[in-house]
Structures are given as structure tokens and as C-alpha cells.
C-alpha positions as CSV (number, residue, x, y, z in Angstrom):
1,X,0.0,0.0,0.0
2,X,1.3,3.8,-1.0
3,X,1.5,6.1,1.5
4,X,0.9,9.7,1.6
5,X,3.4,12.0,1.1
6,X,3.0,14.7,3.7
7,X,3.4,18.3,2.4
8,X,5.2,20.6,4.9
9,X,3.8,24.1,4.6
10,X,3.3,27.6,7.1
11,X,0.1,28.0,8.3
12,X,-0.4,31.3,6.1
13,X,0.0,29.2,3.1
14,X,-2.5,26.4,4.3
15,X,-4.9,30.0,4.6
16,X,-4.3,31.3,1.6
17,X,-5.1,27.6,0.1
18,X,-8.3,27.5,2.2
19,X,-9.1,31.3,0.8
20,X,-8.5,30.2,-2.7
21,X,-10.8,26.7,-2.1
22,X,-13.6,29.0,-1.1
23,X,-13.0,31.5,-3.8
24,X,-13.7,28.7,-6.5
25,X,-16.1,26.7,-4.8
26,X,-18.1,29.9,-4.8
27,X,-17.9,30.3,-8.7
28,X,-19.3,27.0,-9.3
29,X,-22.6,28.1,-9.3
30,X,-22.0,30.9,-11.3
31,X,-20.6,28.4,-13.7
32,X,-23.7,26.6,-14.0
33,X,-25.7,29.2,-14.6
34,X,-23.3,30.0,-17.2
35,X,-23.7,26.8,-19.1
36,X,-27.4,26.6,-18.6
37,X,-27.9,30.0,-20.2
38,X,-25.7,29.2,-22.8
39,X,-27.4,25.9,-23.4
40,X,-30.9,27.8,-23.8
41,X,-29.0,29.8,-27.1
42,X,-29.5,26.3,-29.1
43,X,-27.3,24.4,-31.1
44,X,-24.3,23.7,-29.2
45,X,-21.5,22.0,-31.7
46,X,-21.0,25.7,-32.6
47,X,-22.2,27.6,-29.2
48,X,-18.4,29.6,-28.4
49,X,-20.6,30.3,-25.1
50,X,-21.2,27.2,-24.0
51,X,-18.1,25.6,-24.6
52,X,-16.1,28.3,-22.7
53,X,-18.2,28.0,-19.7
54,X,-17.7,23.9,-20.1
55,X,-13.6,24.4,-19.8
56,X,-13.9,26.9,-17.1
57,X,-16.0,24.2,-15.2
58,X,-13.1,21.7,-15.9
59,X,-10.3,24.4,-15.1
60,X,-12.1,25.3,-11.7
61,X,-12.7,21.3,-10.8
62,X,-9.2,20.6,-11.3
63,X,-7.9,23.4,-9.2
64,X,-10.3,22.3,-6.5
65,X,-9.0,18.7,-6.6
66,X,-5.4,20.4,-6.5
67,X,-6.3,22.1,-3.6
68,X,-8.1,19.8,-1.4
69,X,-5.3,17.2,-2.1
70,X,-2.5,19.8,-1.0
71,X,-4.7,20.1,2.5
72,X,-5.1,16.9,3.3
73,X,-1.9,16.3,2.8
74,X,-0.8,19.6,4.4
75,X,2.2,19.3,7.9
76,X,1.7,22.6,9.1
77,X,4.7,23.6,10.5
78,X,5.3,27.3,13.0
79,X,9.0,27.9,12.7
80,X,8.7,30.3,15.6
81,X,8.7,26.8,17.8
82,X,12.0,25.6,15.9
83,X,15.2,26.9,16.7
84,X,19.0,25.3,16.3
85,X,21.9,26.8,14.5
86,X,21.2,24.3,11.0
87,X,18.8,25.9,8.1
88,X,15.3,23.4,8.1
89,X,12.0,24.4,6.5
90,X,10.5,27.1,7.8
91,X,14.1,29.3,9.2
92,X,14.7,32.9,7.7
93,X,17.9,32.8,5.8
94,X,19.9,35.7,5.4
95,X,22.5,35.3,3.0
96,X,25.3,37.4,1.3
97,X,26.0,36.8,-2.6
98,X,29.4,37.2,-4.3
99,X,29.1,41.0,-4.2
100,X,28.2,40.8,-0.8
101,X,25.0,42.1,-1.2
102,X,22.0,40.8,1.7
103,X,19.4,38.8,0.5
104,X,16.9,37.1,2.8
105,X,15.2,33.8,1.9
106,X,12.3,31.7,3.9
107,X,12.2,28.3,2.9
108,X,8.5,27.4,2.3
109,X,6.7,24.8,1.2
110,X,5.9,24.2,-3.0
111,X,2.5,25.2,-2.8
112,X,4.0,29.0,-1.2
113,X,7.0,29.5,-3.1
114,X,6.9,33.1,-4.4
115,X,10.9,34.9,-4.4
116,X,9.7,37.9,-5.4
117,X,8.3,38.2,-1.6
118,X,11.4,36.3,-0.2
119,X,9.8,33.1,-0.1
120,X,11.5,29.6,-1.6
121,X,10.4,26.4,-1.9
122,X,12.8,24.2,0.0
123,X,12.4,21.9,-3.3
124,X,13.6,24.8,-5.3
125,X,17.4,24.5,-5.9
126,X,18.8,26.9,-3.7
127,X,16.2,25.5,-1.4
128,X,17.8,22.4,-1.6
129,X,21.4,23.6,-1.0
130,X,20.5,25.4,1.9
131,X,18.8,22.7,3.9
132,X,21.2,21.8,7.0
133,X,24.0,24.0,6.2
134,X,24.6,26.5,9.4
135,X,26.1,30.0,9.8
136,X,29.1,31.0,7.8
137,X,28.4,27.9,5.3
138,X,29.1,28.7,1.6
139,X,26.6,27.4,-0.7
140,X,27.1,27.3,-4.4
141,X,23.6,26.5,-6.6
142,X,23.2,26.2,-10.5
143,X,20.3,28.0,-11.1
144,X,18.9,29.3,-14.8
145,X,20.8,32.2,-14.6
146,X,24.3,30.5,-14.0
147,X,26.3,29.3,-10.9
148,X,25.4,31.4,-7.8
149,X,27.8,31.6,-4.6
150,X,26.2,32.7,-1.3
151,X,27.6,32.6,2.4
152,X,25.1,32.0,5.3
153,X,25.0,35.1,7.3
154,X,21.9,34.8,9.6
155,X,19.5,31.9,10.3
156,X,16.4,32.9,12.3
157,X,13.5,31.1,13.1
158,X,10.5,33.7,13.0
């Protein structure tokens, strides 16, 4: 028998999940409608109407299945009740880059993941290269835009 993979996540992104489940389980009604008014226009092999409102009914039931799955699955995890001196999922990471220049990294979970607001996926591969190094730990990472050198400055736990 398989067993479920847990996913490890904050408890603001297992919110913002929740937030978006209730967002689209409130348009599916709306949806509904949609293809029942578009249904009442007649023949439907060539109804643009009807057949937009059928893929936004598949789009939105996918994403909901997406969702649900990533909650029951969800390990919420408060990194203000971890501490240590090694980087897990969930520390602040402040880290100087070849120029050193401070950038600060959380790692997050997948489903979170958004670096424009500091936040990586500790799948990502920075992510991965940071995971149990500790402070003044050098950390080189491939990414798309060529090899990257940081050096661990600050780990925190907020």
C-alpha cells in the first residue's frame, strides 16, 4: 500500500489555500448558470458560449482537486517553535551573494513558493542547498541564470 506523502507548509499558506478553495467553490454556481444560459442559445457543436463556460467548469474542478489534495496532505509547521543553528524548512535565511549584497530567503513549502516576496520552496534548488547548512556555510547552486555563490549570514526562526 502507498502512502501519503506529507506536504510541509506555514500556516499562512494552508490559509491562503483554504481562501482560494472558497473562492472557487463559490464560482461554481456561477458556472452553472453559465452553461445553462448558454445551453438555452441552441445548437451547441457551434455555441463559443457554452463551450467556454464547459472548460472553465473543468479548469475550476481541477484546481479544487489540486487544492483539497495539497490540505489533506498539508504538515503545518510554525518555525517560531523551531530553533538550532542548522537551516530546516521554515528558518529565515539571510545570505550574502558574491558581491556581498544581503538577500533574505524563507524556505516554504511548493504550494507557497513566491521569491519575489522572499519566499522559496525548500524543493527549489537553492532551497535544496541550503537545507542543513549552518552559519558562515558557503553554498554554491546552479540556477537558470548560471552558478550562484552565497555565504550564510543569519538563520532565524521567525
Amino acid at each position: 500500500m502507498a502512502t501519503v506523502e506529507k506536504m510541509p507548509m506555514l500556516a499562512e499558506g494552508y490559509e491562503k489555500l483554504n481562501e482560494q478553495l472558497k473562492v472557487l467553490k463559490a464560482e461554481r454556481p456561477l458556472i452553472v448558470d453559465a452553461i445553462e444560459e448558454a445551453r438555452a442559445h441552441g445548437d451547441l457543436s457551434e455555441n463559443a458560449e457554452y463551450h467556454a463556460a464547459k472548460e472553465r467548469q473543468g479548469q475550476v474542478e481541477a484546481t479544487i482537486a489540486d487544492i483539497e489534495d495539497k490540505l489533506s496532505r498539508a504538515q503545518i509547521i510554525d518555525p517560531r517553535e523551531l530553533s538550532g543553528d542548522r537551516i530546516v524548512f521554515g528558518a529565515t535565511v539571510t545570505l550574502l551573494d558574491e558581491d556581498d549584497k544581503s538577500v533574505k530567503y524563507q524556505i516554504v513549502g511548493q504550494a507557497e513558493a513566491d521569491a519575489k516576496s522572499g519566499k522559496i520552496s525548500y524543493n527549489s534548488p537553492l532551497g535544496r542547498a541550503l537545507i542543513g547548512k549552518s552559519l558562515g556555510d558557503e553554498v554554491e547552486v546552479t540556477v537558470p541564470a548560471g552558478d550562484r555563490w552565497y555565504e550564510v549570514s543569519k538563520i532565524e526562526f521567525i
